[in-house]
Structures are given as structure tokens and as C-alpha cells.
C-alpha positions in Angstrom: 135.0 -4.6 176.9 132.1 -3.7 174.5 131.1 0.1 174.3 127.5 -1.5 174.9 128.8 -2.9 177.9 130.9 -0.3 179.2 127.4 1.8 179.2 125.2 -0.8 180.9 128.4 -0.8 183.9 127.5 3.3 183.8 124.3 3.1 184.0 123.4 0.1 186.1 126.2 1.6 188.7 125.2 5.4 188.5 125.2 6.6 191.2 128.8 5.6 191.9 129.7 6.4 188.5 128.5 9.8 189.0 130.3 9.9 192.2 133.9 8.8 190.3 133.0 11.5 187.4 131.4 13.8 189.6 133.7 17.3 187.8 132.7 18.6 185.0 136.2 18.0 183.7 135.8 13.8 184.2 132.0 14.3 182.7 133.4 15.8 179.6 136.7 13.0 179.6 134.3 10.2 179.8 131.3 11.6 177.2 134.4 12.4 174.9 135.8 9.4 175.3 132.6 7.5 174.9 131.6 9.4 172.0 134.9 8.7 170.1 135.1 5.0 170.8 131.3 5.0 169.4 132.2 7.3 166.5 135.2 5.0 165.7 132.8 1.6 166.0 130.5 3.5 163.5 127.1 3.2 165.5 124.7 6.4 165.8 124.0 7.5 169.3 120.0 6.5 168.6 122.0 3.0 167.7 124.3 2.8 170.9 121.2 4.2 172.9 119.4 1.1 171.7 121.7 -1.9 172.9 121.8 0.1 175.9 118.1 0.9 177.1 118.2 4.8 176.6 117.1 7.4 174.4 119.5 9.3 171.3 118.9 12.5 174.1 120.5 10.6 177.0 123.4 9.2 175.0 123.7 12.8 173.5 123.8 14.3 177.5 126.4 11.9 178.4 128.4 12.4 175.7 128.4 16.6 176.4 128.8 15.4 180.0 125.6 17.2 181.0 125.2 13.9 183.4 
């Protein structure tokens, strides 16, 4: 599965995604892992945030797990 696609699963599902990683702990697994695989693939959160529909802000919240 695509990063791209893995975020438009977390977003189009949020609310049960939020329920799944509802501790902080899982917030900050998830925007760690998230930000490594995008690091790794070489695209810029503004770039991610793009072929996903959000801003470089959102993509930077989920990857701190602030969401």
C-alpha cells in the first residue's frame, strides 16, 4: 500500500482511526511511523499533504500525533 493511500484510509475512516489510535502512545507510533516511511520515499509533508487533500500543518499534527 501507497503512503498516499494509507492516508486517504486515515482520513476518510477518522473517526474509527482515531478510535484504534486513540493514546497518545499509538498517536505518536503511527505519526512516527508515517513520517519515516514519507521521509524514506523522499516527499515533503506540503508534498504528501498534496496527494492527500490536507495542508503541510495537518500532515505536521499527525505526524507529532497531536490528532
Amino acid at each position: 500500500m501507497l503512503i498516499s493511500e494509507t492516508f486517504v484510509i486515515f482520513v476518510a475512516n477518522n473517526s474509527r482511526m482515531k478510535t484504534k489510535f486513540s493514546t497518545q502512545t499509538d498517536s505518536n507510533l503511527l505519526g512516527s511511523t508515517i513520517q519515516t516511511v514519507r521521509k524514506n520515499k523522499g516527499i515533503t509533508q506540503e508534498e504528501l499533504g498534496r496527494r492527500v487533500g490536507l495542508g503541510k500543518s495537518s500532515i505536521s499534527k499527525i505526524e507529532k500525533g497531536l490528532t
